[in-house]
DRENTIZA-370363 format. One record per atom (N, C-alpha, C): x, y, z; residue in three letters. Coordinates in steps of 0.1 Angstrom, whole numbers, plus 5000, padded with zeros to 4 digits. Example, Ala and Ser with C-alpha at 12.3 -4.5 7.8 and 13.67 -1.06 7.14 Angstrom:
2
513249435078ALA512349555078ALA513249675078ALA512849785071SER513749895071SER512950005079SER
END
This chain:
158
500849885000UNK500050005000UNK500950135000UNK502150085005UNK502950225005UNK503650304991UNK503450404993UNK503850484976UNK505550484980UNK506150474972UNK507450494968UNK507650624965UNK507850704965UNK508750844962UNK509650834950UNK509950754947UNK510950724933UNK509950634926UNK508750634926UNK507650574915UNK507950634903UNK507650544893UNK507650694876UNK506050744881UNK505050754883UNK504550854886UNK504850984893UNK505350934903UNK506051084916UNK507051124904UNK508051074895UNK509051134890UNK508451234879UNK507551174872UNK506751234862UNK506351414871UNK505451354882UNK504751484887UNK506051604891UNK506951524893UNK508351644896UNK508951674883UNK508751614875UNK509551654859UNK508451814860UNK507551784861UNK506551884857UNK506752014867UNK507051994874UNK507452094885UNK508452174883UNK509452054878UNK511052144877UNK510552164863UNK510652164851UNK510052204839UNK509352364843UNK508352374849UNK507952484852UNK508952564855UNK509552534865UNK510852644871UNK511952664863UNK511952584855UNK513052624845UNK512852724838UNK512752834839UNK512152904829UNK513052894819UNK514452904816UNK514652944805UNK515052784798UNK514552694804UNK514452594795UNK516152504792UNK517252514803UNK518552514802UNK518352344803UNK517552344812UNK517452174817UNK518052154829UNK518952324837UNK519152324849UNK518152444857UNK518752414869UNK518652474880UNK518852534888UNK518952704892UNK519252744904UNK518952714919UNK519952794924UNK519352804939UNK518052854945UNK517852944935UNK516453034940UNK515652934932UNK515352864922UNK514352794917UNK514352644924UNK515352574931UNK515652494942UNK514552504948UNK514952594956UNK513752624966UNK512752684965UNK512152724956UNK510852704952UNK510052604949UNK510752464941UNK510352374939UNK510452304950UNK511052274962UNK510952234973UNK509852274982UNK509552414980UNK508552454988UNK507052444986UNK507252414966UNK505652374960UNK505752224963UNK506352134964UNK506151984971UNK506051984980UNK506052044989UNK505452055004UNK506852055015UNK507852085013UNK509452055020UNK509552185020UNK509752255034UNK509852415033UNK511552375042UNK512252365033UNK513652425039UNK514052505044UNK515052525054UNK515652655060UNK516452685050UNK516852835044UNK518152845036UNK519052785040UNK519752735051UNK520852665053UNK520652535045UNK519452465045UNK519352325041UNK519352365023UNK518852425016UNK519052505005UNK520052474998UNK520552555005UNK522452585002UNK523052425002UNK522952335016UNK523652245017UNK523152145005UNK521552155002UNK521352034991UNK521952054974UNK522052224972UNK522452244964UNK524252224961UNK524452194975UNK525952214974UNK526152014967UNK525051964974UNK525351824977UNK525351794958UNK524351814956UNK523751794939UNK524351864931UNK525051964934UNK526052024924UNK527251974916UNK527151854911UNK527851814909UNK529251854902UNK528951954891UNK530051994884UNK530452134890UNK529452164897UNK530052284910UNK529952424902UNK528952444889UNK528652524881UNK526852604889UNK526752554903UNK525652674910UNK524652604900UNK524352504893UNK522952464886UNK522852334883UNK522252284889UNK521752154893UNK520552094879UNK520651964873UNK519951884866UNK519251784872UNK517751744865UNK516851684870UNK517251554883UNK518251494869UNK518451364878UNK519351404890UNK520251474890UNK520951524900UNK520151584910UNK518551644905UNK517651704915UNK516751604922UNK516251534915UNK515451404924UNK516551294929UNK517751304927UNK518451224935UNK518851224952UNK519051424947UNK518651444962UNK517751484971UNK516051454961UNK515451524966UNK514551384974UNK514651274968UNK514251104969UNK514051104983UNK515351094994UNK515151075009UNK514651185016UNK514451315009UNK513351395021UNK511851365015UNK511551335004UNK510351275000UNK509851115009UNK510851065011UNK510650925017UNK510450925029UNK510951065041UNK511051085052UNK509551195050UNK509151255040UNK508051305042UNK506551235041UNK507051125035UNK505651055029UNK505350965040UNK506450935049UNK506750805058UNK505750785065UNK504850675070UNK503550635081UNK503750745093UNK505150755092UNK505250795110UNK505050925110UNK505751025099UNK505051115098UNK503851165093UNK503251075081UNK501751125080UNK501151125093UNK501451025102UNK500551005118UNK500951105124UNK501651185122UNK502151325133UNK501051415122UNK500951445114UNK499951495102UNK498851485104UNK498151395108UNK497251305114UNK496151365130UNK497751355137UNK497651435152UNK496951525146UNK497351635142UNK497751755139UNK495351755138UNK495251745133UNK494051755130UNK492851645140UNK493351565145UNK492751495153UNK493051525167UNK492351685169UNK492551775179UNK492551685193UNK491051625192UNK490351595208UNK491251435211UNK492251395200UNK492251265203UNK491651115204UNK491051165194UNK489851035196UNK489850905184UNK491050895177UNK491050795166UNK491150865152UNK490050995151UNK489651005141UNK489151195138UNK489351245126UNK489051345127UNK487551405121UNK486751515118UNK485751555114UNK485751685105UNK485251735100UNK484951835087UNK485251955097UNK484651935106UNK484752065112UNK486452115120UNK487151955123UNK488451995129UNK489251995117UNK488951965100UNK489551985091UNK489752155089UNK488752215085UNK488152345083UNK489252435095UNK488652395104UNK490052435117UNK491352445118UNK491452345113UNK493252325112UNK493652395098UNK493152375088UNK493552435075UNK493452575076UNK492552645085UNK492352785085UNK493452865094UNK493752785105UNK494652795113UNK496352815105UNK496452705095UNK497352695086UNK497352795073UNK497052895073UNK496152995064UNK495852955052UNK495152855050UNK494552775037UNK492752745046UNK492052845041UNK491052885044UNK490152805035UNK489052725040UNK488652625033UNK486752635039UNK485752605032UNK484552625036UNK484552525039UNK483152485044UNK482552355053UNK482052255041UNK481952305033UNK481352215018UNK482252185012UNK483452245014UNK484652175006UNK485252085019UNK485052145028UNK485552035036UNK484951855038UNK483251875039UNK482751765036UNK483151675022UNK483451765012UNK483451714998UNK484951625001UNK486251685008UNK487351635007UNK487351475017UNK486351515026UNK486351395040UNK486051305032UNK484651325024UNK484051175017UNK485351135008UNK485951235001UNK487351174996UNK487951075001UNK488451135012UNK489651065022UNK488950915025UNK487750965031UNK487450815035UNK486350695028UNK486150755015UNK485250685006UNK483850675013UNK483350765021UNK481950815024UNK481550915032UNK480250895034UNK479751035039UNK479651055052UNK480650935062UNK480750965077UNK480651085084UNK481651165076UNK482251285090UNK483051275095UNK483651105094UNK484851065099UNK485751045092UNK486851095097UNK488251065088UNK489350955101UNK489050825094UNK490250755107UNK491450735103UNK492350695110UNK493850715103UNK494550645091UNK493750515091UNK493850425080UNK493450505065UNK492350525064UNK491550575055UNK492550715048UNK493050755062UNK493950925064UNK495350835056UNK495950775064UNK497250715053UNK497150615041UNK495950545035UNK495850515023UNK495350625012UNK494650715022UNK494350865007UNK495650895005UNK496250955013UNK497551015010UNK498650935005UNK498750825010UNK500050725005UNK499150604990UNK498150614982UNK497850604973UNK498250614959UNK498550554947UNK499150554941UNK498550624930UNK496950674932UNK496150734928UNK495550894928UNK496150934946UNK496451004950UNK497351124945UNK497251254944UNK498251334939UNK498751444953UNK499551324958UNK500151324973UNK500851474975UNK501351494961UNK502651634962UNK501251784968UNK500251754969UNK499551864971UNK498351854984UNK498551734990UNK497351675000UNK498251765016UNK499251775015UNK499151825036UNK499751975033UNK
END
């Protein structure tokens, strides 16, 4: 059930990402476009971490990084981001009262809290998502097969 992070899907969805940031089409990469692409997959690095991933992937030491040189290093913070253990801290996070399981209304909460301001109809509309019906309830299982799904377009869910 677990997604891979180096799937050709995930790779596809990050071709598409770095392609975008490429603007001028070199087939590399800066620093400043680095981290932007890191930040639209959901990895908000400190500039120190930036710097160090760019230093790591830099291979020819020309300050501009290539795809495969970019998903090479970008593979193990995807694998540590997608991991059980942290979707379940993800998980917490919204499963305020502790009870197994969360509700529309502690989604709406947490998202708004997170400044991604969401209505109560989109929120219902996402729950039946997550959990393949009209409960109200989101439980953790249901919470780590939506997101770790191979169907799932994971790079945009937390």
């Amino acid at each position: 059930m677990s997604r891979s992070p180096a799937s050709k899907e995930l790779i596809n969805e990050l071709r598409l990402i770095y392609d975008k940031h490429d603007v001028n089409r070199t087939g590399k990469i800066d620093i400043r476009q680095l981290y932007q692409i890191m930040f639209d997959v959901g990895y908000a690095p400190t500039e120190g971490e930036v710097h160090e991933f760019m230093a790591e992937a830099d291979e020819d030491d020309n300050s501009y990084i290539g795809f495969d040189a970019f998903i090479k290093m970008l593979a193990p913070k995807l694998n540590e981001m997608f991991s059980e253990e942290n979707l379940g801290k993800a998980f917490a996070v919204f499963d305020r009262r502790k009870e197994g399981y969360f509700n529309a209304h502690d989604l709406v909460l947490v998202m708004t809290s997170m400044g991604q301001a969401i209505s109560e109809a989109d929120s219902m509309m996402l729950m039946a998502d997550i959990s393949g019906d009209y409960e109200n309830r989101v439980y953790l299982q249901a919470f780590l097969d939506y997101l770790l799904s191979d169907t799932a377009d994971s790079m945009h869910r937390l």
